[in-house]
C-alpha positions in Angstrom: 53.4 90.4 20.3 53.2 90.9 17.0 50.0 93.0 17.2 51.3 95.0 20.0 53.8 96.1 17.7 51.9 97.1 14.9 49.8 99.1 17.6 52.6 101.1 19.3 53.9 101.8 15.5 50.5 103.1 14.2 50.3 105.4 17.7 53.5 107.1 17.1 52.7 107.9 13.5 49.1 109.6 14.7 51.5 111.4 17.7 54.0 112.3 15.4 50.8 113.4 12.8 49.1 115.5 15.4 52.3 116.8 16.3 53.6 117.9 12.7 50.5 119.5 11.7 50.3 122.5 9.3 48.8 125.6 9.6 46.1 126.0 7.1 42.7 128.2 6.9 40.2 125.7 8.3 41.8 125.3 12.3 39.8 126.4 14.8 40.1 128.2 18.5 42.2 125.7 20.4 44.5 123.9 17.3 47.9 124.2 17.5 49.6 123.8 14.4 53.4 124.2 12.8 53.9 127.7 10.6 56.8 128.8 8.8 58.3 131.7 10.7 58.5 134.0 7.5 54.8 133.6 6.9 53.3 135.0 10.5 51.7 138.5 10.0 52.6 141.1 12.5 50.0 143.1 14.8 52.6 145.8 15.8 54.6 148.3 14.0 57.6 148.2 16.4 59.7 145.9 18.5 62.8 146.5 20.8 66.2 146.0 18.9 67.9 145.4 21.9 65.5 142.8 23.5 65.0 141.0 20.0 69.0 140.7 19.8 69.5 139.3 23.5 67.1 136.4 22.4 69.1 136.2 19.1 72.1 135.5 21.2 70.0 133.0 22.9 68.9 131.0 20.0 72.8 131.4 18.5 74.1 129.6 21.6 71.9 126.5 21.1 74.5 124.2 19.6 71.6 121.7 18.1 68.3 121.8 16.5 66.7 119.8 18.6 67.5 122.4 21.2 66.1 124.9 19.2 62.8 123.0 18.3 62.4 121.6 21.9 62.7 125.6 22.8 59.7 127.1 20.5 57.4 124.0 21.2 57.4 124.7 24.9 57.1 128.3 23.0 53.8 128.9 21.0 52.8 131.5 19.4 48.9 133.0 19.7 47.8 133.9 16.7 43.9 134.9 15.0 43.7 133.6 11.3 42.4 136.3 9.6 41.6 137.7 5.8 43.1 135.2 3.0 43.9 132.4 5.9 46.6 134.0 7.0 48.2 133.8 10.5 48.3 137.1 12.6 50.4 137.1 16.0 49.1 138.6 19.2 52.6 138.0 20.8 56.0 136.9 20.3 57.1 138.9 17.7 60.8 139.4 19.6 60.8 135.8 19.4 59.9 134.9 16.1 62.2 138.5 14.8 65.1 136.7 16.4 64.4 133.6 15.4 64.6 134.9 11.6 67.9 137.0 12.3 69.9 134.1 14.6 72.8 133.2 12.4 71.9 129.5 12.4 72.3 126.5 10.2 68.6 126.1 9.6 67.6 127.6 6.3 64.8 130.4 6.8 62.0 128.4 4.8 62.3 125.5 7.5 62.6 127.8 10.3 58.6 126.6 11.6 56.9 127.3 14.7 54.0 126.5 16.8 50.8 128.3 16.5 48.0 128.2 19.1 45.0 129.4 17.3 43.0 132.0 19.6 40.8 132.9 16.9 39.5 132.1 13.0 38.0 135.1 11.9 39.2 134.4 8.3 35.2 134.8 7.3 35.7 139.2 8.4 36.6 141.7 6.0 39.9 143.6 6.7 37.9 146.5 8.3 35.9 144.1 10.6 39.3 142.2 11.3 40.9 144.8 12.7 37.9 146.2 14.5 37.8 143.1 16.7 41.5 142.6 16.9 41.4 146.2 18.4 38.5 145.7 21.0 40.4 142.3 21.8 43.5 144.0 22.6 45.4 141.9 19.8 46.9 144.2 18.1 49.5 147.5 18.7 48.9 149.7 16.1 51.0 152.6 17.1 54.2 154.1 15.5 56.6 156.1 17.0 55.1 159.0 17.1 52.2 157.3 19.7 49.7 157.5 16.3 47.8 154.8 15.2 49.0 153.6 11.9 46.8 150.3 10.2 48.2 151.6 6.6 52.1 151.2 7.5 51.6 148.3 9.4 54.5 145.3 8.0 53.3 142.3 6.6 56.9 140.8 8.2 58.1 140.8 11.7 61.7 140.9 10.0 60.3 144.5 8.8 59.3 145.8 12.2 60.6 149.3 13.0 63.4 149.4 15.8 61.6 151.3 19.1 64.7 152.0 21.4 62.3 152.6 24.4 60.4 149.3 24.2 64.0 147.9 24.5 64.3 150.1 27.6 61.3 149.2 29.1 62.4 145.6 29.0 65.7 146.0 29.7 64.3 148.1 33.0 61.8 145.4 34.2 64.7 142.6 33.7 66.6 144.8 36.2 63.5 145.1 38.6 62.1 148.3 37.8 58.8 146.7 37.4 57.0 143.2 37.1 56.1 141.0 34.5 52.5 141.2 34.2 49.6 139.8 31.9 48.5 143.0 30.7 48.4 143.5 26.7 51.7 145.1 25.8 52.7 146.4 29.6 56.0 147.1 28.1 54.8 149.3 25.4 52.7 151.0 28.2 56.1 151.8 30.1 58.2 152.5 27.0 55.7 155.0 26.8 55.8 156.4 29.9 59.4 156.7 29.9 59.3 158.6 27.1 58.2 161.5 28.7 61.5 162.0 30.4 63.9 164.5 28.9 67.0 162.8 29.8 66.1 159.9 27.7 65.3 162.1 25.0 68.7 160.8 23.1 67.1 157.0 22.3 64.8 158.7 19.9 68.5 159.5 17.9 69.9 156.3 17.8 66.8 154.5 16.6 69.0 153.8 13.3 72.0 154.0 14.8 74.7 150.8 15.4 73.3 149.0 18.0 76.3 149.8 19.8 75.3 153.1 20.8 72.2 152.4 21.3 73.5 149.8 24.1 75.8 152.5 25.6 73.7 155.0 25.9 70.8 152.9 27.9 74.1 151.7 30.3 74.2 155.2 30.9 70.7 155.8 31.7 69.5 152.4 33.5 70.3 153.7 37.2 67.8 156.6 36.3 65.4 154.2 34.4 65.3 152.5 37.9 64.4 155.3 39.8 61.8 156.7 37.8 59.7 153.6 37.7 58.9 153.8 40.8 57.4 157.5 41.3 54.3 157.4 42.2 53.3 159.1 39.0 54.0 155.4 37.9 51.8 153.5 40.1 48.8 152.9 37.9 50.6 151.1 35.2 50.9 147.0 34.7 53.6 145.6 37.1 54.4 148.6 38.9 56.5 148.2 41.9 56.9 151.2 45.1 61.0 149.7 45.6 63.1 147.6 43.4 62.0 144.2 42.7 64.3 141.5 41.9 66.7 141.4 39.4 66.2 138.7 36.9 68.3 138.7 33.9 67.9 136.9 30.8 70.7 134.5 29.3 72.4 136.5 26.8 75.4 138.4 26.9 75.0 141.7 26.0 72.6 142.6 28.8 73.7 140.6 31.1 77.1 142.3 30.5 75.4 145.5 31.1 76.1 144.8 35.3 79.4 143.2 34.8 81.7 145.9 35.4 84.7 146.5 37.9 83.5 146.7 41.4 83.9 150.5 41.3 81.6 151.8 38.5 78.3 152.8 40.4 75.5 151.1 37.8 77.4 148.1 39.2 77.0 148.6 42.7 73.8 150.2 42.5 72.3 146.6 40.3 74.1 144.6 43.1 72.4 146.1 46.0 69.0 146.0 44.0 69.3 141.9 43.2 70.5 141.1 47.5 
């Protein structure tokens, strides 16, 4: 009995071992390992202020910890170690911004979360890096203006530039303007493509502006946004639907408040009809 004992304890120390595990430079392709949000390196320049904050609200209405650490565990991260050991993200970066911004009681330096390691191309020189994390489709390196830009690129996702139409583009395909698809950064592909349209041309404005606006304006816009993505113009890119798909909104307030109007305003009706 005794024995049995000692055995279970030694197992859930090499459990909770393998489990706890630290990212460091030597993992390899397959490890999954615990990193402290603040120290993951970005591969974009931009992220969505409005998507980032909806999962902000997410993590802010998790009343424990152990919510919030059950929640990025069934959560990893990809990421390639590269130059110096350090851990560049493919994806995620709305979840680990948020993460960082939530106004939780967790102090930032023990805000951790789990790696999967993709990659260890810590033995490359920066210019090889980011030639294979470019034919690999692991990195975004385009600013605003659609030009590629390695030299401004942050070295913190809390440092990412706000791109109003990547919020748009999610905030579309949540409303079923399109699918979720496993195509590299689909929604930078339609933030792009809604770009194009003049009546959207405002966005562009309130990049820096309260969020507030930013949140009113795309209200004003999302029956259009709706419509548009399903030209056919629009048929070639990832997820693309020919007629609404199904609405399927995420569990935070401020979009899902984005449909909650009286019974008379339009957007409402229109959104109602599209998730029946």
């Amino acid at each position: 009995m005794r024995l049995y004992v000692i055995l279970s304890f030694l197992l859930v120390l090499l459990c909770c071992s393998a489990l706890s595990k630290k990212c460091d430079e030597d993992v390899v392709k397959g490890d999954s390992c615990h990193l402290r949000a603040d120290k993951a390196r970005p591969t974009q320049l931009l992220f969505g202020r409005l998507a980032s904050n909806c999962k902000q609200e997410v993590f802010e209405e998790m009343k424990h910890k152990d919510d919030i650490d059950d929640f990025l565990e069934e959560n990893p991260v990809p990421a390639v170690v590269g130059p110096d050991g350090e851990f560049f993200i493919t994806d995620h970066h709305h979840l680990l911004r948020s993460y960082l911004d939530a106004d939780l009681k967790i102090d930032k330096k023990d805000r951790v979360v789990r790696i999967n390691v993709i990659e260890n191309w810590k033995h490359l020189n920066a210019s090889s890096f980011w030639t294979s994390m470019k034919q690999n489709n692991y990195a975004y390196l385009y600013n605003q203006e659609g030009v590629e830009d390695l030299d401004n690129l942050p070295t913190k996702v809390t440092k990412l530039s706000n791109d109003p139409y990547r919020s748009l583009s999610y905030i579309g395909r949540v409303n079923g303007a399109y699918e979720k698809s496993n195509v590299f950064f689909a929604e930078f592909i339609w933030a792009k493509y809604l770009k194009q349209f003049p009546e959207f041309a405002k966005l562009s404005k309130l990049a820096e502006d309260k969020m507030d606006s930013e949140l009113k304006f795309v209200k004003s816009i999302l029956k259009r946004v709706l419509e548009v993505a399903h030209y056919p113009q629009a048929s070639k890119l990832p997820g693309y639907l020919s007629e609404p798909g199904k609405v399927k909104l995420p569990k935070c307030p401020s979009i899902q408040n984005l449909n909650k109007k009286n019974k008379s305003d339009k957007l409402y009706q229109f959104l109602k009809n599209l998730s029946k």
